[in-house]
C-alpha positions as a Python dict, from the first residue, in 0.01 Angstrom:
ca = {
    (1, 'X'): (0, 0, 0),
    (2, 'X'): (288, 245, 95),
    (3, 'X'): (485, 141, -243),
    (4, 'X'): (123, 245, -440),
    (5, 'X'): (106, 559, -250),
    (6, 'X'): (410, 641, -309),
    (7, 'X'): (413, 555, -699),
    (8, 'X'): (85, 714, -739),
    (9, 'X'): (254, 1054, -622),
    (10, 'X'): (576, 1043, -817),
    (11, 'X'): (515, 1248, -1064),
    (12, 'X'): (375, 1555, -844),
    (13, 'X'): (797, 1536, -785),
    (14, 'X'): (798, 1772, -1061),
    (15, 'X'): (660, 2059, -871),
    (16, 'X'): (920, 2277, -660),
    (17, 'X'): (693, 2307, -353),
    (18, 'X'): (667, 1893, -303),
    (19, 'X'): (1028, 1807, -350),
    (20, 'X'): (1091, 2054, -123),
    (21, 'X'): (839, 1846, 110),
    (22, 'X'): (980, 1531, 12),
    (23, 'X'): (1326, 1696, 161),
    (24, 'X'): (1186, 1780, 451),
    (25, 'X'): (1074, 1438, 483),
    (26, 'X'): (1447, 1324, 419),
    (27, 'X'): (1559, 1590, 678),
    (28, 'X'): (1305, 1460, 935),
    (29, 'X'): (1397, 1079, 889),
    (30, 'X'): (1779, 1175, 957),
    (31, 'X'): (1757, 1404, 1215),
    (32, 'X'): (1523, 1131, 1435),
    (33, 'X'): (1768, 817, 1355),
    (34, 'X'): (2029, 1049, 1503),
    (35, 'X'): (1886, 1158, 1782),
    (36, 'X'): (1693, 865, 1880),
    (37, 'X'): (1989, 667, 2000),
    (38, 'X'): (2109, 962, 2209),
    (39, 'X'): (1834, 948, 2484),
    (40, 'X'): (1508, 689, 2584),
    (41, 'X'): (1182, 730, 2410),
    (42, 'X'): (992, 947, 2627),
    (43, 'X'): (1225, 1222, 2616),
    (44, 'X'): (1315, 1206, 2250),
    (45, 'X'): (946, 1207, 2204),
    (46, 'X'): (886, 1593, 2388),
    (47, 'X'): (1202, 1704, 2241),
    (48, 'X'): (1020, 1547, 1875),
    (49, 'X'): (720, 1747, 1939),
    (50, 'X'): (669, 2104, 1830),
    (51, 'X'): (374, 2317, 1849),
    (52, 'X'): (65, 2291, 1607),
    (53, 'X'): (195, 2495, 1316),
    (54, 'X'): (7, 2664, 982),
    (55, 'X'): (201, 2471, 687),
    (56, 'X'): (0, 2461, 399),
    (57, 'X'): (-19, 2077, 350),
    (58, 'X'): (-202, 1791, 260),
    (59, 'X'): (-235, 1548, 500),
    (60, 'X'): (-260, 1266, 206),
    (61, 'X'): (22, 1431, 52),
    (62, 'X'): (229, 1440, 349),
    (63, 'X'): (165, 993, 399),
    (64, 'X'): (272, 981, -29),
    (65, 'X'): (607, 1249, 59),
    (66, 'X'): (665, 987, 369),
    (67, 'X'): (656, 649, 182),
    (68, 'X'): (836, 760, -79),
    (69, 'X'): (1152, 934, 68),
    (70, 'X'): (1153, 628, 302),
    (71, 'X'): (1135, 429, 68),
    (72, 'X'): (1418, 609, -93),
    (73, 'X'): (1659, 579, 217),
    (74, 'X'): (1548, 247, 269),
    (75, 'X'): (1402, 309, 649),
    (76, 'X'): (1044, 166, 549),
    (77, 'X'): (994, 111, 910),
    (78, 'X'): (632, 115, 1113),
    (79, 'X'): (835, 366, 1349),
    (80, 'X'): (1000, 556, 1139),
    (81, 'X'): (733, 675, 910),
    (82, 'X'): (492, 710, 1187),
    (83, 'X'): (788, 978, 1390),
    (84, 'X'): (812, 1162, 1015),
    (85, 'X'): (442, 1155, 962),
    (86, 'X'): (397, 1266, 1327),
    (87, 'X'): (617, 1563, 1288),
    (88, 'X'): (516, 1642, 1005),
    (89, 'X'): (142, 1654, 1035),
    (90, 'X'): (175, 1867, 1340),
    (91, 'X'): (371, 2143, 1124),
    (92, 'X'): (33, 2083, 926),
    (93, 'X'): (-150, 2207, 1211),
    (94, 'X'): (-346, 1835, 1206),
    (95, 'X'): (-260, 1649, 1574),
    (96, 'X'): (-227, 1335, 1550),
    (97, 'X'): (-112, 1050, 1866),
    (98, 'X'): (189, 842, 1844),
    (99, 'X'): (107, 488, 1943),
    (100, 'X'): (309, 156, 2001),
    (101, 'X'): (160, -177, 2008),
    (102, 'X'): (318, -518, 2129),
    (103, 'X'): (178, -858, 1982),
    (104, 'X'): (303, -1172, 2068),
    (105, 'X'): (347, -1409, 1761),
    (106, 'X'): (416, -1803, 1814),
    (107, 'X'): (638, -1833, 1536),
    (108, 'X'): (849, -1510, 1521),
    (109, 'X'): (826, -1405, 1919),
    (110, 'X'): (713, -1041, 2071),
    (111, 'X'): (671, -788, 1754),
    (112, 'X'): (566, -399, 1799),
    (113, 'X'): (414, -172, 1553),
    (114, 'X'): (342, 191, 1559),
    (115, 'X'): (89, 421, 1403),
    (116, 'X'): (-78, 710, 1408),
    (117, 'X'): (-467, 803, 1556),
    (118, 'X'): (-641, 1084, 1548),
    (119, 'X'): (-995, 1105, 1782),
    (120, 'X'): (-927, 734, 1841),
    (121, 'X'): (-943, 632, 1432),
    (122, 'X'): (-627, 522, 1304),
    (123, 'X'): (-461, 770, 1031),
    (124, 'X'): (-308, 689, 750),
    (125, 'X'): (-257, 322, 811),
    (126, 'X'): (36, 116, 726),
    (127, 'X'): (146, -270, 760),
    (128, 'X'): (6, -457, 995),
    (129, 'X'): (-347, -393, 1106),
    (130, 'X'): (-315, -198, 1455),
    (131, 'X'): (-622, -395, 1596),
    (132, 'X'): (-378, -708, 1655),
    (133, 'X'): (-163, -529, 1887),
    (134, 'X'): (-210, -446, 2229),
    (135, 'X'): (-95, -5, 2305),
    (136, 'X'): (127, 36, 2531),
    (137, 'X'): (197, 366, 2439),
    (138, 'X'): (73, 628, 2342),
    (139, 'X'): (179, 999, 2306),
    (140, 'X'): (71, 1265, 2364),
}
């Protein structure tokens, strides 16, 4: 689904103002893998977070802009794309919640996801279906 997205939105690459989004998008994924590692999740989380800003953008546009320079870097990740799409729609001015689920799986052991919700609905959904997974956490 992410790969469609994605491929469904490559050719709006041509416009100035979304490959400058899809750079920001690059910008984001960096600056979180390097920071990530520096501190535990909690903090990184409220030093993630910025206020709810006025950015003019698409919401769907931002989830295509995400896939794709993801899938670019190869960081295709549940949690990577959710921290991107998390910063990202908050620049928006759209809030969103961060949330981690745990599973257990007999074959492959203890397996998280994350995702984003809005007002309780999942947004812009991606791998695994978010109803297999017990939260346990969730931020803000």
């Amino acid at each position: 689904m992410a790969l469609r997205r994605a491929l469904k939105y490559s050719r709006w690459l041509l416009s100035p103002r979304k490959l400058a989004l899809l750079l920001r998008v690059l910008g984001c994924a960096t600056h979180a893998r390097l920071v990530i590692r520096r501190m535990n999740f909690a903090a990184f989380m409220e030093r993630w977070t910025r206020p709810l800003g006025r950015r003019r953008w698409d919401p769907e546009e931002l989830a295509a802009a995400t896939d794709l320079g993801l899938l670019a870097i190869r960081r295709r990740r549940c949690l990577m794309r959710s921290l991107v799409l998390y910063r990202l729609l908050r620049q928006a001015g759209c809030p969103s919640e961060l949330v981690v689920g745990v599973r257990l799986d007999p074959k492959k052991g203890i397996l998280a996801h994350a995702w984003l919700e809005r007002d309780g609905q999942v947004i812009h959904p991606y791998g695994d279906s978010p109803e297999l997974y017990t939260v346990n956490y969730r931020y803000p």
